[in-house]
N, C-alpha and C positions, 0 to 999 in steps of 0.2 A: 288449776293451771296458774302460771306465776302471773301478775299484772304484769299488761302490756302499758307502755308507754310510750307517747310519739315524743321526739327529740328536734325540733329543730335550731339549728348553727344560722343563727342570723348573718346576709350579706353584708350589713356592716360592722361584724365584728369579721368573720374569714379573707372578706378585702378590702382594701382603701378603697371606700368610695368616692372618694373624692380625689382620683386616681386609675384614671382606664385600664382596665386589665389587669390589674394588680390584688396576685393575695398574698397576704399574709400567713408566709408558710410556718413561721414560729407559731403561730397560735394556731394555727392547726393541727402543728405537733403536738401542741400541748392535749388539747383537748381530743385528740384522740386518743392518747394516751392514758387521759380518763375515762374515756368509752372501754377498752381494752381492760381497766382495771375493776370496771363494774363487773355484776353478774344481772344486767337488766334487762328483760324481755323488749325490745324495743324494733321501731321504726326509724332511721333519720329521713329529717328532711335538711336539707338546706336552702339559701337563697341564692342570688345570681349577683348581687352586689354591685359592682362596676363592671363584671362584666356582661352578664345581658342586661343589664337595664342600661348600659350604655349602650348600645347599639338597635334597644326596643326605642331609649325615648327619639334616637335621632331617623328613625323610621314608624315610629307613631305605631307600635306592631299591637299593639293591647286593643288599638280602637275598629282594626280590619283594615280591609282592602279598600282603596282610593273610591272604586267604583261599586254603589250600593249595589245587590242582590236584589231580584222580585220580591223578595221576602221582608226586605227591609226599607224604613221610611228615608225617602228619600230628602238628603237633608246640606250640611255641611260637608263638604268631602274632605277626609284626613289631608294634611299638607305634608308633604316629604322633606323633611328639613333640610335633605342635602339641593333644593333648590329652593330659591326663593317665592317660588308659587308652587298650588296646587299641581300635582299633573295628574291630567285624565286621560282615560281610555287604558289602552295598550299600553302606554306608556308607565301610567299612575302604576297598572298591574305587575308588570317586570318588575317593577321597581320594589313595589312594597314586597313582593316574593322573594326578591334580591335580600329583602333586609331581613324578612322571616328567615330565611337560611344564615345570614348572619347571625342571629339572635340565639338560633340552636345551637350555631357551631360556640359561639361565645359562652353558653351554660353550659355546652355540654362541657370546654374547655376546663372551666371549675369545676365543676363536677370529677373529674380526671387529676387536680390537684386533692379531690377531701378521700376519692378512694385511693388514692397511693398513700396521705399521712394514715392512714386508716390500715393500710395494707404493712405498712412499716412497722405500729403499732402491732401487729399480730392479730387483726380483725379480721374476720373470716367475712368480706361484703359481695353483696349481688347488686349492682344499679339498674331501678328501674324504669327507663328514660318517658316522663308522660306523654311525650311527643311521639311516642311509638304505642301506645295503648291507650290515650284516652280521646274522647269526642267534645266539642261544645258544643251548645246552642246560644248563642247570644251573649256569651261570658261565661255560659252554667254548666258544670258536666252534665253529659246526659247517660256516659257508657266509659267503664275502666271496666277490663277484665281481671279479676284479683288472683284469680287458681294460683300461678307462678307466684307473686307475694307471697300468700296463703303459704303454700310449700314451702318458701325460703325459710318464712320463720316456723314453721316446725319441723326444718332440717337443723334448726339453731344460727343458720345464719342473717346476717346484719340487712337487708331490705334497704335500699338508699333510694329516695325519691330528689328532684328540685324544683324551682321554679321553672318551665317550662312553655314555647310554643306549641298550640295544640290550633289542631283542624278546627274549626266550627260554621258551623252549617247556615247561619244569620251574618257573620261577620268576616267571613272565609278565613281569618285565623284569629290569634288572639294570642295572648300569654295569660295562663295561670299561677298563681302566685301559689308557694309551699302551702300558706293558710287556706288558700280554696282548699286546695287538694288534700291536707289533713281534714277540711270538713265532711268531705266525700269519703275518704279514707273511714272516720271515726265511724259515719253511721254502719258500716260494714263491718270492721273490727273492735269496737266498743274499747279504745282504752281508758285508763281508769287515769293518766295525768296525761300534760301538753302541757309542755315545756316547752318553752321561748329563750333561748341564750344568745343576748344581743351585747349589743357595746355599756348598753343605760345600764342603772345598778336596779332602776325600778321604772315603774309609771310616772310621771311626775304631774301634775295637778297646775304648777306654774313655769310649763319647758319655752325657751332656756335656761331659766333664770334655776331649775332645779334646787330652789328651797324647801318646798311644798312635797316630799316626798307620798305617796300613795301604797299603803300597806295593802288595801284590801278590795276591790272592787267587785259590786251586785249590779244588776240591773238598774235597780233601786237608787246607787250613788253616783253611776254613769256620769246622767245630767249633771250632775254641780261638778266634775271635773274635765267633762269632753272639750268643753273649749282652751284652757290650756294643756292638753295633754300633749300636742304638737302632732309633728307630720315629720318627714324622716331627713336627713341629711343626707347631699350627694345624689346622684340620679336615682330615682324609685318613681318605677312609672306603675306600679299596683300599691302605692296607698303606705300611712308612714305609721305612727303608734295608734293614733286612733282608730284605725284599720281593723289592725292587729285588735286592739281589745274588744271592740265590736262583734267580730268574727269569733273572737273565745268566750264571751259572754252569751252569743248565739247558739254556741256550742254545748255549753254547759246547762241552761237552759235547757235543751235536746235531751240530752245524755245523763239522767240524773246518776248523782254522785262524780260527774267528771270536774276535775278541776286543771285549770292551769296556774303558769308562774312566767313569770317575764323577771331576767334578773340579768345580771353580767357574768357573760361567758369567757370576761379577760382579768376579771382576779382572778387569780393562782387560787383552782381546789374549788373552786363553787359549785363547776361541772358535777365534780364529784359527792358532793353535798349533797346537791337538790335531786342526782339520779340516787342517793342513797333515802330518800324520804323528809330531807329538813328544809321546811321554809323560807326561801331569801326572796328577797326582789317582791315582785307585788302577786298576790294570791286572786286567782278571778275563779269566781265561782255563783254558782245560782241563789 
């Protein structure tokens, strides 16, 4: 069977983050148009960019509901930004559910701009919304039902996952970011790369000042470059590069022989590149 590869279209390369609501419909053309012209077993995922992480960071949706669960310690209560104090009770709870339904309609809204470039292109996709099939616990999934994935892609077609609200059972909801959900995703379907197409050309070692470029990161080099690798531009309420490499070093680690790449998904042709097997941007592996 062909290698499976997961694909994710970073939020700040598909929208202006720094920019409510706003995507970037040329570069989506683009790059789907490189998806359409591969022949690559694949997953996409995307991110929410400006659009759910703006309406996650100013409802605090990643951290749960105002008012702790038995289950949980009881501690700070999230603040609702649209008021200048905490609100509790009844109140806190409307509120933060008000913004949870925010937050979906706002991914799901992207999400709705990458399958129409995607549709235009001639890609045959199915989206699978996590908000509808997956559980947390405390931030972790604990349950995705894969059969429908499974079947999409050995009907041949495209599997579209994103960042997403999901239910959890500690923190009454949460957002899961495309990287959880490729981690979950991987131990189930073992793909053999992960692929990161973001705005950067690489990891960079001294961000912003991006002199120090980074070719190659181990477990092993992590430490000497974690503290300038940076944190993300524009609203991102699950976590910015150092996140990201964490999480694909965790990965790979797991998964031997999996490797990823983080590289830039807005030169013209890279897409196409690195889904055709050639190294750009920075190599993370075990």
């Amino acid at each position: 069977m062909p290698e499976l590869v997961f694909l994710k279209l970073g939020g700040s390369l598909i929208t202006d983050k720094t920019r409510p609501y706003t995507p970037r419909l040329d570069v989506l053309a683009h790059l789907a148009a490189q998806i359409a012209a591969s022949n690559v077993r694949m997953v996409l995922g995307h991110g929410s960019g400006s659009f759910g992480h703006t309406a996650a960071k100013a409802y605090r949706t990643r951290e749960g509901t105002p008012t702790p669960d038995p289950h949980r310690p009881i501690g700070h209560l999230p603040q609702i930004r649209t008021n200048p104090g905490p609100i509790f009770g009844e109140a806190g709870r409307r509120s933060y559910w008000h913004g949870f339904g925010e937050v979906w309609f706002q991914a799901s809204a992207l999400n709705r701009h990458v399958i129409e470039a995607l549709h235009a292109a001639g890609v045959s996709t199915m989206t699978f919304p996590p908000s509808a099939g997956v559980t947390a616990r405390d931030g972790r999934i604990t349950a995705w039902e894969l059969t429908p994935l499974r079947r999409a892609l050995e009907a041949g077609l495209l599997p579209v996952i994103y960042g997403d609200v999901a239910f959890d059972e500690v923190r009454g909801g949460t957002i899961l970011s495309t990287e959880e959900l490729f981690l979950h995703l991987a131990r189930e379907l073992r793909p053999g790369r992960v692929l990161l197409a973001g705005l950067e050309e690489a990891v960079w070692a001294d961000f912003p000042a991006r002199r120090l470029r980074v070719r190659h990161v181990t477990p092993g080099s992590f430490d000497e470059i974690r503290r300038g690798v940076g944190q993300a531009a524009g609203a991102d309420v699950t976590g910015g590069m150092e996140s990201k490499v964490k999480e694909m070093l965790a990965l790979a680690q797991e998964i031997p022989g999996l490797t990823a790449q983080i590289f830039s998904g807005e030169i013209p042709g890279n897409l196409a590149k690195v889904l055709q097997g050639e190294v750009l941007g920075t190599l993370i592996s075990a």
